[in-house]
C-alpha positions in Angstrom: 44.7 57.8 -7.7 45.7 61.4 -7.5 46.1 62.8 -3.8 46.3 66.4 -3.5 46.0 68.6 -0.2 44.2 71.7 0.2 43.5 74.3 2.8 39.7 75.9 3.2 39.1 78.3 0.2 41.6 76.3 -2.3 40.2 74.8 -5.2 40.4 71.7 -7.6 39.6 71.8 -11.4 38.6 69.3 -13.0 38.6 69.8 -17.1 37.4 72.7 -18.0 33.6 73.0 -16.1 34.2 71.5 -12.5 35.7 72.6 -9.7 35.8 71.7 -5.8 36.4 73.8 -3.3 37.0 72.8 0.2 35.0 74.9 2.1 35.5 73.7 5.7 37.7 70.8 7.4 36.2 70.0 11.1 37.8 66.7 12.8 37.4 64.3 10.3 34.7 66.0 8.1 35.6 67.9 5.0 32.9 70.2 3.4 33.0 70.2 0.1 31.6 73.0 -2.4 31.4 71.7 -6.2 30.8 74.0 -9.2 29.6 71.6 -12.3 27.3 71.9 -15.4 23.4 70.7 -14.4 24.2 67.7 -16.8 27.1 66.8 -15.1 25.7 64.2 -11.7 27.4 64.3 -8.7 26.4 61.8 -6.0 28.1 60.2 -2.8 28.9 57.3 -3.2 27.6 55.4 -0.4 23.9 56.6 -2.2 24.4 54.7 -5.2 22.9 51.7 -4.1 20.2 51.8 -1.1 19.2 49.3 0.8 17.2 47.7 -2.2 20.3 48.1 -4.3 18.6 50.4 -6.6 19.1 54.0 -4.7 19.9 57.4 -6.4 22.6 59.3 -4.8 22.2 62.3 -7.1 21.1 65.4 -5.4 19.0 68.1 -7.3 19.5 71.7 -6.3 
């Protein structure tokens, strides 16, 4: 696992068509802005599997 620290406005590319930027740390919550290609999913993972273990983290926007 790769650990990296960054400070609100710094970013993290992944390949050549993702990046994350950290766009606000409060306490213990970090908000997170990621840039990707619409066929590239990003989902938390605690949405993976619901309660009937067949849930759909992906959000559409």
């Amino acid at each position: 696992m790769l650990i990296l620290t960054r400070k609100t406005g710094e970013k993290i590319l992944i390949a050549d068509n993702v990046s994350i930027t950290v766009l606000n740390v409060s306490g213990t919550q970090v908000k997170l802005g990621i840039d990707a290609p619409q066929d590239v999913r990003i989902m938390r993972e605690e949405l993976l599997s619901g309660p009937d273990g067949a849930g759909d983290g992906a959000v559409e926007e």
